[in-house]
N, C-alpha and C positions, 0 to 999 in steps of 0.2 A: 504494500500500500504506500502510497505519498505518501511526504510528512505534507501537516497540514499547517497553515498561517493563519494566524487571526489579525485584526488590524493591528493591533500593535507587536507582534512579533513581524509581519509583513511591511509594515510601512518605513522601518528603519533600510529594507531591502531596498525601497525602492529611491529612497532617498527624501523622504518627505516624511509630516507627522500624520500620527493616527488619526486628528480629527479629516484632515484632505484626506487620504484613502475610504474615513469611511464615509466623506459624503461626496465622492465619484462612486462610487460603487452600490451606491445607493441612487444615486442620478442617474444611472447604465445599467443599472442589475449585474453586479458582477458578484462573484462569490455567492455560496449559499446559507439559511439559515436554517440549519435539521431543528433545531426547537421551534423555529419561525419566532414573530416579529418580536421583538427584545433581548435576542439571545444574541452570543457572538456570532458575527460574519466569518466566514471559513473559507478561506483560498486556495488553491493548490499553486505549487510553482511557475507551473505552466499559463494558469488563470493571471499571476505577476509580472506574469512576463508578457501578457495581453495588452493586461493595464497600461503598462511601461509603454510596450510598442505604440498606443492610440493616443500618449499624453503627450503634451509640448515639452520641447527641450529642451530646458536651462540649464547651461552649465554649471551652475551650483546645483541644482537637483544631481545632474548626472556627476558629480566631485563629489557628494554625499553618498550616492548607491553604492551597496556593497555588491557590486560585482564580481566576485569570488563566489559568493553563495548564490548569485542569479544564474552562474556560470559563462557569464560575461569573459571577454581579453577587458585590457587594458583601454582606457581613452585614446590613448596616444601611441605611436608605433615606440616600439623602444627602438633606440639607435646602437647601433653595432660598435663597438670598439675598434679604431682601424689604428 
């Protein structure tokens, strides 16, 4: 099974706080809620990686992402020792 993300363990992910993730996500229907309305919103990786892809991009947001855990490269090309 995925691991699973709730807004605040996801939002740190994507580079932004919990309250913006969860009211895009509530604007889009993204993520689900198995208890329904008041419970936590639930994401999979892949659903974060949706979010990510459809959202404008600032590079302070994108300096914030933890890109390791998105399974992101790097911003920027590394440069080669010559």
């Amino acid at each position: 099974m995925d691991k699973l993300y709730t807004v605040t363990t996801g939002a740190p992910l994507l580079g932004m706080k919990p309250h913006t993730l969860r009211k895009i996500a509530r604007e889009h229907g993204w993520g689900i809620q198995p208890g329904g309305r008041g419970t936590p919103r639930l994401f999979t990786l892949e659903q974060l990686l949706e979010i990510r892809g459809r959202g404008r991009k600032w590079s302070k947001v994108e300096e914030q992402e933890n890109r390791d855990a998105l399974g992101l490269g790097p911003i920027y090309p590394i440069k080669a020792d010559k």
